[in-house]
C-alpha positions as CSV (number, residue, x, y, z in Angstrom):
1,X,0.0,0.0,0.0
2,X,2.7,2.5,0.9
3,X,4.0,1.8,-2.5
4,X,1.0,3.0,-4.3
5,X,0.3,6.0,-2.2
6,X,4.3,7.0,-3.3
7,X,3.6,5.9,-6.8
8,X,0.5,8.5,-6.8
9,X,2.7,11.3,-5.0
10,X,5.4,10.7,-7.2
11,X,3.3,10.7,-10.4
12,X,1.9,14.2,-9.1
13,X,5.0,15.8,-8.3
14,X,5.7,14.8,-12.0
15,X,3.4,16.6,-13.4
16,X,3.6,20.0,-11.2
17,X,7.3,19.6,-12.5
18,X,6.2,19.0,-15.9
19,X,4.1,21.8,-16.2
20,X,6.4,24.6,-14.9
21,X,8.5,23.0,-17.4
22,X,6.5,23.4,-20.1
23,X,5.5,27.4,-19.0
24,X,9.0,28.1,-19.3
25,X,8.8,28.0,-23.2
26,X,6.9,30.7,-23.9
27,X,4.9,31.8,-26.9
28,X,4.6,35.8,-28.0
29,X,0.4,35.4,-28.0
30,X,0.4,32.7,-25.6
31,X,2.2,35.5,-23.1
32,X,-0.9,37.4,-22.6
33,X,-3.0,34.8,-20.5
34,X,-0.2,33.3,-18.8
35,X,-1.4,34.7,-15.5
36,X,-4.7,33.2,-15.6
37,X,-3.8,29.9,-16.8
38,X,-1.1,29.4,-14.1
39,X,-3.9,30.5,-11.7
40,X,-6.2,28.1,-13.3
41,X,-3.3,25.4,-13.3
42,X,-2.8,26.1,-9.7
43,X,-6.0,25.3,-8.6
44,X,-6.1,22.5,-10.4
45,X,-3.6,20.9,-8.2
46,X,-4.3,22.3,-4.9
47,X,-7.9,20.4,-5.5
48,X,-6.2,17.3,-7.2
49,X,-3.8,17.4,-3.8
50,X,-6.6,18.1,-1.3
51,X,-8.4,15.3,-3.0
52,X,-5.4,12.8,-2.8
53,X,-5.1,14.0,0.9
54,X,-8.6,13.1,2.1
55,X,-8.9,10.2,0.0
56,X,-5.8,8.7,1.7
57,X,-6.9,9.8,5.4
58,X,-10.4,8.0,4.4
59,X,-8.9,4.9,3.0
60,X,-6.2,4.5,6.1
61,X,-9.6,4.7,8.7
62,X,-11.3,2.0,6.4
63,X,-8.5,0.0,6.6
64,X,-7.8,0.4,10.0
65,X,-11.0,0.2,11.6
């Protein structure tokens, strides 16, 4: 279990680094809404990781109870 749980962290801090990889390239027109996409981008994960949070404290009181 503690492997998936690392597989899942892992595979999200993938993609958080993946992303601010991929803003670093920036386009002339893309420039303009950079702003609100990062903000859109950031919320995105602060759900996804809220999500993953609670899911895990739920599934560790399932499993324990």
């Amino acid at each position: 279990m503690n492997f998936v749980i690392g597989l899942v962290v892992l595979i999200l801090l993938c993609a958080v680094a993946g992303t601010l990889f991929v803003m670093k390239s920036e386009d002339t027109k893309y420039g303009e809404s950079t702003k609100r996409n990062t903000m859109n981008l950031t919320i995105i994960y602060v759900i996804t990781f809220f999500l993953l949070a609670v899911g895990t404290v739920w599934f560790i009181v399932a499993a324990t109870s």
